[in-house]
VEXKE-240030 format. One record per residue (C-alpha): residue in one letter; x, y, z. Coordinates in steps of 0.25 Angstrom, whole numbers, plus 5000, padded with zeros to 4 digits. Layout:
<atoms>
atom type=a; px=X; py=Y; pz=Z
...
</atoms>
This chain:
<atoms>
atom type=x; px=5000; py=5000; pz=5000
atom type=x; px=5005; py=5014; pz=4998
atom type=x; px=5006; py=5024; pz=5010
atom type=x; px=4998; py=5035; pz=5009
atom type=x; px=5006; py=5044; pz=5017
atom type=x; px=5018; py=5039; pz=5009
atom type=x; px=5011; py=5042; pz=4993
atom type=x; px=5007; py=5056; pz=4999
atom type=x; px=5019; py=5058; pz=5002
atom type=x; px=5027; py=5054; pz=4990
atom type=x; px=5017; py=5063; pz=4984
atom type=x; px=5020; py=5076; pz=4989
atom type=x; px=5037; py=5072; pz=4990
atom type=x; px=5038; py=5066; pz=4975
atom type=x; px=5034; py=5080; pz=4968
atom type=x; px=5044; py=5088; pz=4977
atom type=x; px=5058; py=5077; pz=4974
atom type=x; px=5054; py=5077; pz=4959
atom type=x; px=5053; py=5092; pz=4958
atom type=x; px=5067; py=5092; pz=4967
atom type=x; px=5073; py=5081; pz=4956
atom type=x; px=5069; py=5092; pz=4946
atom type=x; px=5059; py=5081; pz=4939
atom type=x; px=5045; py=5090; pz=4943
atom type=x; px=5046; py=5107; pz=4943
atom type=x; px=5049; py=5113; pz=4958
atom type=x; px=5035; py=5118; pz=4958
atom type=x; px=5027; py=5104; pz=4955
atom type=x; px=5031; py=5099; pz=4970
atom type=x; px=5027; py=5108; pz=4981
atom type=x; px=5036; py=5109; pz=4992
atom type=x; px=5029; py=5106; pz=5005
atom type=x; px=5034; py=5111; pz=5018
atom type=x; px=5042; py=5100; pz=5027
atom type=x; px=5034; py=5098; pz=5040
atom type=x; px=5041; py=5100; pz=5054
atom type=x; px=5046; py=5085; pz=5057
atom type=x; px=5037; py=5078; pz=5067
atom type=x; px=5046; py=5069; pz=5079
atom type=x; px=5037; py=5059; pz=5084
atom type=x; px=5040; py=5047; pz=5092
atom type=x; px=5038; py=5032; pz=5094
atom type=x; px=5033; py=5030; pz=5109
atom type=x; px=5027; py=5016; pz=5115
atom type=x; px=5014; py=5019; pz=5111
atom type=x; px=5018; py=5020; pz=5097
atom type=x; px=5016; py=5007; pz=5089
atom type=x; px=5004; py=5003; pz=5086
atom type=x; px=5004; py=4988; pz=5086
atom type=x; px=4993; py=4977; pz=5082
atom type=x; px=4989; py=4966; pz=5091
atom type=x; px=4984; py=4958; pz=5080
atom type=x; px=4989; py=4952; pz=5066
atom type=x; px=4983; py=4958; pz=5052
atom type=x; px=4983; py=4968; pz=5044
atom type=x; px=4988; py=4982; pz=5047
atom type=x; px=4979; py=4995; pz=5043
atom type=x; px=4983; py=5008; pz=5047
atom type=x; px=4972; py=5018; pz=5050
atom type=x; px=4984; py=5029; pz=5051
atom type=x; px=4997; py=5033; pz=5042
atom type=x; px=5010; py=5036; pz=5046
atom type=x; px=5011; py=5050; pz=5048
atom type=x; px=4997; py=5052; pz=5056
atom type=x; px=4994; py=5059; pz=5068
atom type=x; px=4986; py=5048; pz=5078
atom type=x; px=4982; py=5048; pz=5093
atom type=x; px=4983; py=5037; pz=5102
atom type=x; px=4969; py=5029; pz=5103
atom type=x; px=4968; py=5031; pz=5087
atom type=x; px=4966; py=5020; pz=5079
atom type=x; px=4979; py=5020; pz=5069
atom type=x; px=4978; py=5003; pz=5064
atom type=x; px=4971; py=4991; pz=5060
atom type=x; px=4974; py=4977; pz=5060
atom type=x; px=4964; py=4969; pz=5050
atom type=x; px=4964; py=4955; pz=5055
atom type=x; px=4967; py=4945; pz=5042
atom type=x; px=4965; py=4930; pz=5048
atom type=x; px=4949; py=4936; pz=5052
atom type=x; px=4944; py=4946; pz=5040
atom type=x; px=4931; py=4949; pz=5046
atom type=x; px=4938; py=4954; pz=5060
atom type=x; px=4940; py=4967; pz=5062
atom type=x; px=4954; py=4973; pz=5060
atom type=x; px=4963; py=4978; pz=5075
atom type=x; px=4963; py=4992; pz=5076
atom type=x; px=4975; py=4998; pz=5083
atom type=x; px=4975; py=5013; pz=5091
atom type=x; px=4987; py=5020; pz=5093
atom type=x; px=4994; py=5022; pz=5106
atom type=x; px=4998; py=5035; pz=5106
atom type=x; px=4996; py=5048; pz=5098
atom type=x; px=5008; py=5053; pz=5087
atom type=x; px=5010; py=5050; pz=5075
atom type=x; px=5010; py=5037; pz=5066
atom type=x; px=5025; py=5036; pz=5063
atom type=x; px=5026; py=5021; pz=5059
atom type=x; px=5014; py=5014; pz=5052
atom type=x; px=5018; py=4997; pz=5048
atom type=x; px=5017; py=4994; pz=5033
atom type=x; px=5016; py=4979; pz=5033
atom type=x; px=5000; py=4977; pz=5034
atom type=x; px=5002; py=4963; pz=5040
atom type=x; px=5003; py=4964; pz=5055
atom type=x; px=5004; py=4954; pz=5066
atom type=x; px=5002; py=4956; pz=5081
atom type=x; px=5012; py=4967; pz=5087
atom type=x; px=5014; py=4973; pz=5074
atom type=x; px=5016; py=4989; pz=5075
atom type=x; px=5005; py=4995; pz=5065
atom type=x; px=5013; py=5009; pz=5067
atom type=x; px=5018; py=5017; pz=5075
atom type=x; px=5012; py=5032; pz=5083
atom type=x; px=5024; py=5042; pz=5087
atom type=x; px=5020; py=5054; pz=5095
atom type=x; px=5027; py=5067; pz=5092
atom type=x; px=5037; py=5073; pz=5099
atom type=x; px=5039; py=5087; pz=5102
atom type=x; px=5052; py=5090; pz=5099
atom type=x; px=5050; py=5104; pz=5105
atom type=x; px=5051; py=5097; pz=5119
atom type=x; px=5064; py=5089; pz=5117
atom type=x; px=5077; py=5096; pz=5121
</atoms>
């Protein structure tokens, strides 16, 4: 399958390198100003991690803002069909900054991963 988040990307960063190889005219890519970089990190609470053996369905991408409580996966079951799939919360509020590509899971398979920010403001 392909990543949303990825194509999206590749969409708005393939315009700007062909105009710097001089391929497209500086005006057909349009420079978009680099965000301040965001420090997140991986606590305890982080992984979110299935109990059950199946198929993996994310309900979030990599890059989203979630909080704790908020249903971020599922795990469709593939030995019963008619069962309803696992869903799993996440722990802890931040960001979603690893998300598992391998659909196929067992038990104790880490789905993703959920990594507060830091404020960098406060470390000296």
């Amino acid at each position: 399958p392909v990543d949303r988040s990825a194509l999206q990307a590749m969409r708005r960063g393939m315009p700007a390198l062909l105009a710097a190889l001089g391929i497209l005219g500086a005006s057909s890519a349009p420079a978009e100003p680099a965000g301040e970089p965001q420090w997140l990190e991986l606590v305890p609470e982080s992984p979110v991690t299935s109990t059950v053996a199946g198929l993996f369905e994310p309900l979030v991408g990599l890059g989203d803002t979630v909080s704790a409580g908020q249903d971020v996966a599922r795990v469709h079951f593939i030995d019963e069909l008619d069962r309803p799939p696992r869903s799993f919360a996440a722990r802890a509020s931040g960001v979603v900054a690893i998300l598992r590509r391998p659909t196929l899971v067992t038990a104790g398979s880490h789905l993703l991963y959920i990594a507060p920010p830091i404020d960098i403001s406060t470390i000296k």
